[in-house]
VOGU-3710 file (C-alpha; in Angstrom, 3 decimals, decimal comma):
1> xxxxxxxxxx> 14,624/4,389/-27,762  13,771/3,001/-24,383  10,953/4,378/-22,622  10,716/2,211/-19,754  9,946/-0,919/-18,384  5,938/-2,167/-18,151  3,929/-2,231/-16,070  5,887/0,914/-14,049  5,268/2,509/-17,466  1,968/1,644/-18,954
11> xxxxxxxxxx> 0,662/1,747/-22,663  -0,747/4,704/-22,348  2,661/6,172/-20,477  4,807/4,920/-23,110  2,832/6,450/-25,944  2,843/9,870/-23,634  6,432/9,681/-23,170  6,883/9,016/-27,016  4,327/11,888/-27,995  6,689/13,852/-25,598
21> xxxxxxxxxx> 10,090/12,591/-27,593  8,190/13,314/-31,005  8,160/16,618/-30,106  11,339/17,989/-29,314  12,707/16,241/-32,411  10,003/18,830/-33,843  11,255/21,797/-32,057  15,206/20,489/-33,275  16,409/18,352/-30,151  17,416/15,267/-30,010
31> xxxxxxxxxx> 16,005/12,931/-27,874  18,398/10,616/-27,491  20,725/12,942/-25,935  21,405/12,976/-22,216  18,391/13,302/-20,373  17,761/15,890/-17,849  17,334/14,593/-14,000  13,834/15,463/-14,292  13,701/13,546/-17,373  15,322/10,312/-16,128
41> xxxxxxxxxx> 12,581/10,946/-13,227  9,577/10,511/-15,782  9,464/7,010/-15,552  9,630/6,031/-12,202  6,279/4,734/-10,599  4,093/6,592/-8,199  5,063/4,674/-5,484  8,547/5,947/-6,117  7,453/9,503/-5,917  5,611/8,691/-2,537
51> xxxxxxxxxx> 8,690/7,316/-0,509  10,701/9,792/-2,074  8,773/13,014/-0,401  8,152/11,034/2,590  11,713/10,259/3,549  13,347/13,640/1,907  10,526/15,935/3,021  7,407/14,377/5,356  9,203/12,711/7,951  12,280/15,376/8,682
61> xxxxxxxxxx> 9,277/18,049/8,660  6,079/17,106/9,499  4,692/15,814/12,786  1,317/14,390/10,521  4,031/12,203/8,391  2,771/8,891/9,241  -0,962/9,794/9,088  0,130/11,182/5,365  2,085/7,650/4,859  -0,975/5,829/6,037
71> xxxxxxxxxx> -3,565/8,151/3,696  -1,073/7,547/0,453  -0,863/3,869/1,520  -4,703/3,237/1,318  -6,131/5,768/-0,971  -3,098/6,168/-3,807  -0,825/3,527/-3,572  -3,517/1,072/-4,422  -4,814/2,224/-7,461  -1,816/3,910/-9,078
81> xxxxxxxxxx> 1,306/2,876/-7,049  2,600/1,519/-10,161  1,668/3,671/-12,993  4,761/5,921/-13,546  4,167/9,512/-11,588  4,768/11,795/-14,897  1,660/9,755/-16,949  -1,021/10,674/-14,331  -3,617/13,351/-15,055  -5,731/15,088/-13,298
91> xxxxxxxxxx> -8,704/13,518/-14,692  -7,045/10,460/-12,884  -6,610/12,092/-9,841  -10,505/13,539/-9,702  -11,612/10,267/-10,347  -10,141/8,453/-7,433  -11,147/11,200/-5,147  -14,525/10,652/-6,262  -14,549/6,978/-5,760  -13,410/7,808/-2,342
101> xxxxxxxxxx> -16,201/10,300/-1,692  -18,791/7,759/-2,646  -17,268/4,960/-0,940  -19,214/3,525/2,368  -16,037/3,124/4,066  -14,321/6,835/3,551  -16,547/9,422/2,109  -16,233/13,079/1,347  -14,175/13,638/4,534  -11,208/10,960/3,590
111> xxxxxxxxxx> -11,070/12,476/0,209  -10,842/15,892/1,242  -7,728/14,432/3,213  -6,128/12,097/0,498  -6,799/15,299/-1,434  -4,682/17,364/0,453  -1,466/14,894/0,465  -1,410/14,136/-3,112  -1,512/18,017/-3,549  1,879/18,012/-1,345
121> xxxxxxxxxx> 3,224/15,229/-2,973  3,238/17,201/-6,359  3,947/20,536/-5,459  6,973/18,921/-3,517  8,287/17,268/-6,853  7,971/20,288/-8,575  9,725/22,182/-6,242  12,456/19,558/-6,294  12,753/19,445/-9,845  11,517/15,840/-10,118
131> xxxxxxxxxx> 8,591/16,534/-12,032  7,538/18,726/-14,828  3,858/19,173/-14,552  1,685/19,081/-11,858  -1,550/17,206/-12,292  -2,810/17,827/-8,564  -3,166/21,360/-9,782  -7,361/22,570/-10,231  -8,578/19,129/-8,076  -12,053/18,827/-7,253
141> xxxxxxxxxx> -12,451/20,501/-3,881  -15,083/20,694/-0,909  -18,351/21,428/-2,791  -16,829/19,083/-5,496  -16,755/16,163/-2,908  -19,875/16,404/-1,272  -22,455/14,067/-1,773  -25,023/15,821/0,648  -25,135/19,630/1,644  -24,319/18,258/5,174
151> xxxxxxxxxx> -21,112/16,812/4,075  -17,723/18,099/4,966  -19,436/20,594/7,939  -18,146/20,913/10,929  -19,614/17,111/12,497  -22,427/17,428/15,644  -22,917/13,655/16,129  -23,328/13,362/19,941  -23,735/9,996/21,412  -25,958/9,537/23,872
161> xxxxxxxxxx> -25,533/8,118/27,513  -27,004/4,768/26,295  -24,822/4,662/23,345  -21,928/5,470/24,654  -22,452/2,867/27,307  -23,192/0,423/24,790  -19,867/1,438/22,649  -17,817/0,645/25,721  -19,643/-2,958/26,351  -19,010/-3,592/22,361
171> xxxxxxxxxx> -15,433/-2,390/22,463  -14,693/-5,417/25,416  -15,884/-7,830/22,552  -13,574/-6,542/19,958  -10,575/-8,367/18,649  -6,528/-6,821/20,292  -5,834/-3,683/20,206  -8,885/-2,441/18,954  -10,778/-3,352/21,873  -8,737/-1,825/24,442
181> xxxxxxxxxx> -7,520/1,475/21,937  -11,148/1,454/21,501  -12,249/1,820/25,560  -9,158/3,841/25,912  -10,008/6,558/23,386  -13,944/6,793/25,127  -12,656/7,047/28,329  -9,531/9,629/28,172  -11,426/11,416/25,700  -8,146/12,054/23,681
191> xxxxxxxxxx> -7,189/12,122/19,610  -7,008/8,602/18,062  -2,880/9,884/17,209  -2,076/10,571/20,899  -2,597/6,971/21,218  -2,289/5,412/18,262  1,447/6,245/18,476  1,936/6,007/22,310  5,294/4,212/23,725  5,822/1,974/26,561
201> xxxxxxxxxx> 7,997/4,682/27,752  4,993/7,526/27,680  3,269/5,550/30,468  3,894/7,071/33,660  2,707/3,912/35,933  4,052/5,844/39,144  2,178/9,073/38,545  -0,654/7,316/36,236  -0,251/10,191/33,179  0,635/9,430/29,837
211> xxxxxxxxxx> 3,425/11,822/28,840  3,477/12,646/24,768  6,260/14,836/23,724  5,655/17,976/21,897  7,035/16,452/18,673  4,173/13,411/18,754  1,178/16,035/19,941  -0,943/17,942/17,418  -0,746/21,539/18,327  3,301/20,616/19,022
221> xxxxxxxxxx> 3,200/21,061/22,938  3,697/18,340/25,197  0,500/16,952/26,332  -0,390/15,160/29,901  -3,363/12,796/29,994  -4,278/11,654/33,621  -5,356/8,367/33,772  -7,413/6,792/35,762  -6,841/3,273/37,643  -9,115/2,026/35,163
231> xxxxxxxxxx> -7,251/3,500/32,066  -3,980/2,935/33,742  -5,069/-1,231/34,694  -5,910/-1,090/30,538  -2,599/0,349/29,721  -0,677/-1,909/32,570  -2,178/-4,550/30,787  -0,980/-4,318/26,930  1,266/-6,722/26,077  5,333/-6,032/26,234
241> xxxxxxxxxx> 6,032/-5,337/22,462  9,027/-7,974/21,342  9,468/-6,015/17,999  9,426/-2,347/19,348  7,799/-0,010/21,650  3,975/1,081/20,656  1,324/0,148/23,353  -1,143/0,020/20,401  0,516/-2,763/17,674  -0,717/-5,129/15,163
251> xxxxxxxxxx> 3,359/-6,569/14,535  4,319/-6,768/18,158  5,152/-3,505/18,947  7,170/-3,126/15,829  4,924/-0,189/13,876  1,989/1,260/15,689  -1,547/1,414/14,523  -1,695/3,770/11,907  -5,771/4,451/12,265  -8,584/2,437/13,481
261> xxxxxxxxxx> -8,732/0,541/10,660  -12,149/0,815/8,241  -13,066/-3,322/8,863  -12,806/-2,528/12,841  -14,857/0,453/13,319  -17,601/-1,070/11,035  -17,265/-4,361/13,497  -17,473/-2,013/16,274  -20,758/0,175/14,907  -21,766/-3,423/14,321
271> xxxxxxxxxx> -21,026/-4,566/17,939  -23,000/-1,365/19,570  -25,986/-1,971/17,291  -25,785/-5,568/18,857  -25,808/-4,159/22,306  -28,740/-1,572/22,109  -30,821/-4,115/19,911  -30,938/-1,565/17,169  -28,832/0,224/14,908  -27,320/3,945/16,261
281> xxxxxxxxxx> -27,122/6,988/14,042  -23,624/6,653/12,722  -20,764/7,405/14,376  -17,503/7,655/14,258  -14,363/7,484/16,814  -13,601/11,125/16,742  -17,454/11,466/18,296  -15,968/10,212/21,321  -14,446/13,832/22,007  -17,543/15,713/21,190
291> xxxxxxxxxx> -19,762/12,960/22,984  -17,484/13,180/26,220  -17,239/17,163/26,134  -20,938/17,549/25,644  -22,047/15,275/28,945  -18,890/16,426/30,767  -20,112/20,066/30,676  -24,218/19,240/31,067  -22,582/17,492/34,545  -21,372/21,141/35,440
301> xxxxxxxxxx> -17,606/20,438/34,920  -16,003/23,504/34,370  -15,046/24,263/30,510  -11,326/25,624/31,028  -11,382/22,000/32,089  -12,971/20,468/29,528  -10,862/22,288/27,058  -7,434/21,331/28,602  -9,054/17,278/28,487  -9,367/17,641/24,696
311> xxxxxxxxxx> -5,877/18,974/24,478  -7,135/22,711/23,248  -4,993/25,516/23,847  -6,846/28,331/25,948  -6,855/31,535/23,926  -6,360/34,955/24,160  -4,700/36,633/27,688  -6,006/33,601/29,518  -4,056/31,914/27,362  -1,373/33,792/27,961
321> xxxxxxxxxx> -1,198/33,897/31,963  -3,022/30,924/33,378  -0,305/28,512/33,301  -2,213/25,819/35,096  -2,604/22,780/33,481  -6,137/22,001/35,774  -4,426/17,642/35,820  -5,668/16,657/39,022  -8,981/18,293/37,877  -8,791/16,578/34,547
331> xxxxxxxxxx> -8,462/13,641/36,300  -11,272/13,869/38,340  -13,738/14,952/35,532  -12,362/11,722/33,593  -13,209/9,554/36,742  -16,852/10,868/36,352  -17,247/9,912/32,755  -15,722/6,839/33,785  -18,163/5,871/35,983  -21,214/7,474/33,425
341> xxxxx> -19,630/4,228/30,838  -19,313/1,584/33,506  -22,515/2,038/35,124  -25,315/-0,376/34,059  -28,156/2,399/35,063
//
């Protein structure tokens, strides 16, 4: 009988999927009748699974589908994109996640996430009827993936005014886009994604706001970000994509950035080090937020303010009632951290 083709089916798949004929010739079947769909799904690879719940699930469904595409890309795809889906186990699976964990680059934080979407990859295929077992089921979890009791806690890193001064002078020497997504991200104060994925066509040069749709925005409401004549000059200034729309591009505006990419933000920690003469606490974009909320509100901007900068929904009645969107105030409070970054004092 044919089991499938190496290396989609490995050694150790093909003497599963044998183990797996041997026995239901035990309990009186014969395997060389006509599969089941699920069955004719045992050998395909990984990767196979992966496009198939991104295009027939993720991307109709999710607004996080390309973060999840990007997350299976670099933490799953590489190490078992190959191996057919139905010979993975979970030892496999808890492995990885703790090579991810310990790694430099990601730790517990990017395992937690990668984690989370091979979890929905599985349960998905079950659902579907694709796959028999499930070996995301019983994965190692938080206190699994810690490798400190700080770990995986809500973050407090707050840069100070010199380092966030000297982030901005590093992110001019960085290589296109990261640079300017870089400077962007400190100076709007806004998610990597609401940039990351921004179109020529979001950039309101007349009114100077970037306009994301509800359908690109985290909390799925449409989101204005006032720019200033600095961030709008910085967004004036990305090249016209030949390939496709996204301001932020590594192919020409055919695919946009899908993170800041591992190699970058270690080149720009490296770059900041370079600039104070000595190497920061580390810190990561997201800090930006936290780092730009913190000195926002010590400088006696008001926090409905604040709140509506990082894109929050207000809660409760206020919630409910205030229906102002505070933009021109935004934009003011932006033009004072502005000038906090650019000033050499």
């Amino acid at each position: 009988m044919h089991l499938g083709d190496y290396p989609a089916v490995s050694l150790h798949g093909a003497r599963a999927l044998a183990l797996g004929m041997q026995t239901r010739a035990g309990d009186g079947e014969d395997p060389r009748k006509a599969k089941t769909a699920q069955d004719v799904h045992q050998t395909k690879s990984l990767e196979w699974l992966i496009d198939k719940y991104l295009e027939e699930y993720a991307k109709p469904r999710l607004a996080s589908a390309q973060i999840g595409a990007w997350v299976m890309k670099r933490h799953w795809r590489q190490a078992f994109g190959k191996q057919a889906f139905s010979t993975l186990t979970r030892s496999d699976l808890n492995k990885r996640l703790l090579k991810i964990a310990r790694s430099q680059d990601h730790g517990p934080g990017a395992a937690l996430e990668a984690r989370r979407w091979i979890m929905g990859v599985f349960s998905w295929a079950i659902k579907a009827e694709i796959a028999t077992v499930n070996p995301a089921v019983g994965l190692y979890g938080r206190d699994d993936l810690r490798q400190s009791p700080a770990d995986l806690r809500p973050r407090d890193r707050v840069l100070t005014i010199s380092e966030a001064r000297a982030v901005y002078r590093a992110a001019l020497r960085m290589p296109d886009p990261w640079g300017d997504l870089a400077r962007i991200l400190l100076l709007t104060l806004a998610r990597l994604g609401e940039f990351a994925k921004a179109e020529n066509g979001w950039f309101d040069r007349y009114g100077q706001n970037l306009e994301i749709p509800g359908v690109s925005h985290k909390n799925g409401d449409p989101k204005t970000i006032p720019l200033t004549p600095l961030t709008a000059a910085i967004l004036g200034g990305r090249p016209d994509g030949a390939d496709g729309p996204f301001l932020f591009s590594t192919t020409k505006g055919g695919k946009p950035v899908a993170s800041y990419a591992d190699a970058y933000a270690n080149r720009l920690r490296a770059l900041t080090a370079d600039e104070l003469k000595l190497a920061p606490p580390h810190f990561t974009i997201h800090d930006f937020r936290r780092t730009g909320a913190t000195h926002l509100t010590a400088m006696g901007v008001n926090e409905e303010v604040v709140e509506m900068l990082l894109g929050h929904r207000i809660r409760g009645v206020r919630g409910v009632y205030m229906k102002h969107k505070f933009l021109e105030e935004r934009r003011e409070a932006l033009r004072r951290w502005e000038e906090v970054l650019t000033s050499t004092g």
